[in-house]
C-alpha positions in Angstrom: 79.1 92.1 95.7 77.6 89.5 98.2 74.7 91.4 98.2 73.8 92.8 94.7 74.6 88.9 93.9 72.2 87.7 96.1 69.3 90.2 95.6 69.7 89.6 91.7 69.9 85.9 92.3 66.7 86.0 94.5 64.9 88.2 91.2 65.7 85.1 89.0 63.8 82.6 91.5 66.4 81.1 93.3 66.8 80.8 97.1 69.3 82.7 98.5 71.2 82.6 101.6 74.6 85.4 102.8 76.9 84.0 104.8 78.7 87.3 106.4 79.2 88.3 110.3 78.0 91.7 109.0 76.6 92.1 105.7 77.5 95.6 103.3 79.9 95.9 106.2 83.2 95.9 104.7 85.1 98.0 101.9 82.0 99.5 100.7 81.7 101.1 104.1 84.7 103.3 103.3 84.8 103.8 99.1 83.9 106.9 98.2 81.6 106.0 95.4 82.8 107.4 92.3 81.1 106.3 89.5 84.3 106.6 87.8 84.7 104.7 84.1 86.4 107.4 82.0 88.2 109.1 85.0 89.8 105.9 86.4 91.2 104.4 82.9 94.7 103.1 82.8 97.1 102.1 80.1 96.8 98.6 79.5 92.9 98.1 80.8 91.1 98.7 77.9 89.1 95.9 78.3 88.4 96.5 81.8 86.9 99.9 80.1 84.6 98.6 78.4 83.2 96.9 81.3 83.9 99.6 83.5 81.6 101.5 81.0 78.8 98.6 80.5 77.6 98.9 84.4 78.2 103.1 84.1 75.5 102.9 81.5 73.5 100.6 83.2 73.3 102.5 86.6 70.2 104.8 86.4 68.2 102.1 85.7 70.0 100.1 88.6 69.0 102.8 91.1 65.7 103.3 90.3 65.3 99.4 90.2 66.5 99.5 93.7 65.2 102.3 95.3 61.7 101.2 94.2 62.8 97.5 95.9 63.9 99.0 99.0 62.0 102.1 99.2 65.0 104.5 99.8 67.8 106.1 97.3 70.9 105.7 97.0 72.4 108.9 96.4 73.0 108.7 92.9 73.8 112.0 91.3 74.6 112.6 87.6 76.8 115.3 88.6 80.2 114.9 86.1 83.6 114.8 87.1 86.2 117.4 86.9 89.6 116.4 86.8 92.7 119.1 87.5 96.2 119.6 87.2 98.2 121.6 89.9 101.6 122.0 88.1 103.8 121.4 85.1 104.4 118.4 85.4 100.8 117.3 86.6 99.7 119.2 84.1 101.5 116.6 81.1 100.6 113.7 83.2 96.8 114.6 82.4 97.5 115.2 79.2 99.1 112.1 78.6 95.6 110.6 80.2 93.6 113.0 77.8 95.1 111.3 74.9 94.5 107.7 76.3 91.3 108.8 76.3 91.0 110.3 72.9 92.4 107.0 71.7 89.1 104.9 73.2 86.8 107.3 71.9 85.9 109.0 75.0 83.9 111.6 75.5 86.1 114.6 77.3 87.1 117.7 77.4 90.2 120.1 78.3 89.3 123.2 79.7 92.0 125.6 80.7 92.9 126.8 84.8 90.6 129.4 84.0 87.8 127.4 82.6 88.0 124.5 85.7 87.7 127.5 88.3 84.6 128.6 86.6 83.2 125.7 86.9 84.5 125.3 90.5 85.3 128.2 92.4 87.0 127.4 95.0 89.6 126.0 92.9 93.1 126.9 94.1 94.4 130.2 91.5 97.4 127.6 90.4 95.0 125.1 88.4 97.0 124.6 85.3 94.2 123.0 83.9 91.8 120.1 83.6 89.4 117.5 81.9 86.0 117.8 82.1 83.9 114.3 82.0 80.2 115.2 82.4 79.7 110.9 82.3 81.3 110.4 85.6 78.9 110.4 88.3 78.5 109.2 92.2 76.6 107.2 94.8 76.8 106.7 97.9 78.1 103.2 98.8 76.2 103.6 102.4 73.1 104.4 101.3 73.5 101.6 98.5 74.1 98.6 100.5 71.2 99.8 103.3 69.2 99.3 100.2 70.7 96.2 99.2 70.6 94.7 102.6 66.9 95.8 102.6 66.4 95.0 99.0 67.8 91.3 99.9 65.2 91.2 103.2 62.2 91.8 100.9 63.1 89.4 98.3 63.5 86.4 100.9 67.1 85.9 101.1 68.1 84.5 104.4 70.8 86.0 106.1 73.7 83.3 108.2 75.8 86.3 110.4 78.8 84.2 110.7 82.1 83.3 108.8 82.4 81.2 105.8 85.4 78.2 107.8 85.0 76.2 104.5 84.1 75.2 101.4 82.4 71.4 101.3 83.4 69.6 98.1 81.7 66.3 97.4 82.4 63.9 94.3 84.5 67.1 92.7 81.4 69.2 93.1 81.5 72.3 95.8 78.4 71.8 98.2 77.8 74.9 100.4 79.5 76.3 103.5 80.7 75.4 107.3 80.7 78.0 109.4 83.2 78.8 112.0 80.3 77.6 114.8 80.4 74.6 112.8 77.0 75.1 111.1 77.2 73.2 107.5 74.5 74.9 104.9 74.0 72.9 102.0 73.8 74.8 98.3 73.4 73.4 95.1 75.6 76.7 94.0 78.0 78.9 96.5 79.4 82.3 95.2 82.7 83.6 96.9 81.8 87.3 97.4 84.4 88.0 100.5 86.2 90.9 99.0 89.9 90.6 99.6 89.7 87.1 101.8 87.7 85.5 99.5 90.5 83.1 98.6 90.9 82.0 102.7 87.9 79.5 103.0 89.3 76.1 103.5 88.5 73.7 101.3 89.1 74.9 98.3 91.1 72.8 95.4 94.6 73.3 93.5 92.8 74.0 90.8 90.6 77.0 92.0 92.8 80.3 91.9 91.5 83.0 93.6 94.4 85.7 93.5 93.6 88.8 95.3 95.5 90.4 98.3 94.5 93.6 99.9 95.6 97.3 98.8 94.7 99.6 101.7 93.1 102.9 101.3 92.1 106.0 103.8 89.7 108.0 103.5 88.8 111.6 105.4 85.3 112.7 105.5 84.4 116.7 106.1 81.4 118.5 106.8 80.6 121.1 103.8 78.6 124.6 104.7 75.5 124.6 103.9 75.7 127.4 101.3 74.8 128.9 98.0 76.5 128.4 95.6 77.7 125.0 96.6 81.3 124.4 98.3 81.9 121.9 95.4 79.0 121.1 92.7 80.5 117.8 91.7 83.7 115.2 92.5 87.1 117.0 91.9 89.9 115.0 90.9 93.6 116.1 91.0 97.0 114.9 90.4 99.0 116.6 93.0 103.2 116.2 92.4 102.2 113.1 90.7 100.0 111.6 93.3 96.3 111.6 93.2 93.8 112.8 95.2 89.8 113.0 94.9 86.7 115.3 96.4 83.6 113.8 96.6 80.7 116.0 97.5 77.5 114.6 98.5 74.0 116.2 98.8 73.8 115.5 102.5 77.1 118.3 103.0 79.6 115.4 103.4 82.7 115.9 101.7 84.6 112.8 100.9 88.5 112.5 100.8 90.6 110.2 99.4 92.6 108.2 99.0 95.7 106.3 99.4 97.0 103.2 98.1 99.1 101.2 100.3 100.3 97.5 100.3 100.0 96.6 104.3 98.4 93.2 104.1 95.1 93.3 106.3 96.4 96.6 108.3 93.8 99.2 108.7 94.9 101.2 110.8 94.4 105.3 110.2 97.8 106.8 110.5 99.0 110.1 110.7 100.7 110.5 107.5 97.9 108.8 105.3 95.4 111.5 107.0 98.4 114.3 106.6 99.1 113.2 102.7 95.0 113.6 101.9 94.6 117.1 103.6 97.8 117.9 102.3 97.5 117.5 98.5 93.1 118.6 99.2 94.5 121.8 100.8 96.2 122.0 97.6 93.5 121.5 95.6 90.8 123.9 97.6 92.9 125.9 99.9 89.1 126.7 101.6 88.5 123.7 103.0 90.9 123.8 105.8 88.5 125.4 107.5 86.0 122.6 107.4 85.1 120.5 110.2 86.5 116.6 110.1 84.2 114.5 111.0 85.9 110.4 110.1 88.5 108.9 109.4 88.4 105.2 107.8 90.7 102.5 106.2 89.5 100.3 103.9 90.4 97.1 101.8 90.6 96.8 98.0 90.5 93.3 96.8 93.0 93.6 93.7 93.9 91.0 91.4 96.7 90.9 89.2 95.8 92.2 86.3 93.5 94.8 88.4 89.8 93.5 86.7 87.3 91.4 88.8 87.0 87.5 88.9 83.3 86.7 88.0 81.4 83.6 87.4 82.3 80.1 87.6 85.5 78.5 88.7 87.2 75.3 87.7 85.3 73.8 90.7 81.7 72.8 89.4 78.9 74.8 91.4 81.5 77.2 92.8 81.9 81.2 91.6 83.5 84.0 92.1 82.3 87.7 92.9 85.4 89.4 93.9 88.9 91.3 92.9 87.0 94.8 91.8 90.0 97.0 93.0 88.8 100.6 92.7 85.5 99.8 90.7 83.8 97.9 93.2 81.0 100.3 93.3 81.0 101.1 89.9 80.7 97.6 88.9 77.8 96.5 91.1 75.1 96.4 88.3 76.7 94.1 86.2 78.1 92.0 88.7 74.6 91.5 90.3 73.1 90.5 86.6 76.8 89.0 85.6 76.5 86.6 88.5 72.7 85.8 88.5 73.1 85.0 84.7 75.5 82.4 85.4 73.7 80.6 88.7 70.9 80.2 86.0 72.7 79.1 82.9 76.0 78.1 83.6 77.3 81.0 81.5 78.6 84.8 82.1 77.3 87.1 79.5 79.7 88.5 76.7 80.5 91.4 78.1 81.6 89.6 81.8 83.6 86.7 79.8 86.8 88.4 79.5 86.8 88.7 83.3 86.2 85.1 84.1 86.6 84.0 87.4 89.5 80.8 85.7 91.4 83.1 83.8 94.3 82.5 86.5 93.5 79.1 86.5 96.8 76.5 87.1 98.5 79.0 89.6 97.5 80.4 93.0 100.3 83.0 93.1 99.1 86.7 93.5 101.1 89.5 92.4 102.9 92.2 95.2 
């Protein structure tokens, strides 16, 4: 978010600086990348649909824009989404999400167990059946912060490879950064971009909430054959005894994993039941790929707020944002973050599509939710 918000930001004339010890180093790093706006809805986040939706629609455009910035890709494929049922039981759960769905207007389809493993082969014979969502696509979040990292180069932003100590207020106006060497940079407008610990700057006022605590995720990465036809033509999602469980496969023969969701604080640590659970339920899923070879194993930090949407744009502190709290549509959500953000450091104001996610919506208490 750092990033995108900085390269944007830099587009609209202003000079930009990242403070980060290792920029497009953290979360991104590990997320899978899936492009995932119908696939990922929930009861009760509508709105955060609609969003979700917004930056889907805007992401062609956002990757050519890119790629022609950096000079390299980053991995976007319009390949669709196929999401499966294993059982009974998983089998209503989907439906229940089909209808949910149906209710927003979204396009979708239900195929029967047959029709998913003609799409997919190597579909276990048990697939009870599935939606098809030919809108959801994929990146790769790699490949698309060594573009924004490049992207950023290019367009002058300077880059400070430290920690963010503290926020400087003066005269109940925020006015840049100390950094834990004690280096103070001066800004006429700071964005807090940190992910999960963008609420532990010091420095910040009563009246600034910032609520968003880590949820944990792992994540396997395989190595797929390079054969015809393809091991999997496009990302495979499945609810497995009521637990999920997605396939992500990328042009490059990596097969993604993932993932869980654990409340552990700052732990991420790979353990031997998070990596057992994922081959588990993928096993499941595509009985073949047992056979593949492993190749990582990562943990990663989602920056969740309570109401699971992101904080964006300015806070009750004059000059300060936010750029943060994008749970499990961090990637998704980059374009409109980037232009969200930029908007605002030249206005004042978040567009109307960002406003319903603004950044003092949790303003007059700090608590986060468990």
């Amino acid at each position: 978010m750092g990033l995108v918000t900085a390269w944007r930001a830099a587009g609209r004339g202003l000079r930009t600086a990242v403070v980060d010890p290792s920029p497009g180093g953290g979360a991104a790093q590990v997320a899978a990348g899936m492009l995932a706006a119908v696939t990922e809805l929930h009861h009760g986040e509508e709105a955060l649909l609609d969003l979700n939706l917004t930056s889907a629609a805007r992401y062609p455009r956002f990757a050519d824009e890119l790629a022609e910035a950096a000079g390299t890709g980053i991995g976007y494929r319009a390949c669709g989404t196929l999401s499966v049922a294993l059982d009974a039981d998983d089998r209503a759960q989907l439906r229940e999400l089909h209808l949910l769905q149906e209710r927003c207007g979204l396009d979708v389809q239900w195929l029967t167990g047959r029709e998913c493993r003609k799409l997919e082969p190597m579909l276990a014979p048990g697939v009870r059946g599935g939606l098809r969502v030919d809108g959801d696509h994929q990146t790769d979040p790699r490949l698309l912060t060594a573009a924004l990292l490049t992207a950023c180069e290019r367009a002058g932003v300077v880059f400070h490879r430290g920690w963010a100590r503290e926020v400087t207020v003066r005269a109940g106006r925020a006015t840049g950064v100390v950094l834990t060497d004690g280096t103070a940079l001066a800004a006429g407008q700071s964005v807090l971009a940190g992910g999960c610990r963008s609420g532990e700057p010091a420095g910040l006022p009563p009246e600034v909430a910032v609520p968003v605590r880590p949820v944990k995720g792992q994540v396997l990465r395989l190595r797929m054959p390079d054969a015809r036809p393809p091991f999997l033509s496009r990302t495979v999602r499945a609810v497995v005894r009521g637990g999920h469980v997605y396939l992500v496969p990328r042009l490059s023969g990596e097969l993604v994993i993932g993932a869980t969701s654990e409340e552990r604080g700052l732990d991420t640590t790979v353990t031997a039941g998070g990596v057992y659970e994922l081959l588990r339920d993928a096993h499941e899923l595509v009985p073949g790929l047992t056979e593949l070879p492993l190749t990582e194993t990562r943990a990663g930090l989602r920056p969740a707020t309570p109401d699971n949407a992101p904080l964006l744009g300015p806070t009750a502190l004059p000059g300060l944002h936010l750029a943060t709290g994008h749970h499990r549509n961090g990637v998704l959500l980059a374009p409109v973050t980037g232009e969200a953000l930029a908007q605002a450091l030249v206005t004042g104001e978040l567009p109307d599509y960002a406003r319903p996610f603004s950044a003092q919506r949790f303003a007059g208490g700090r608590g986060v939710a468990a």
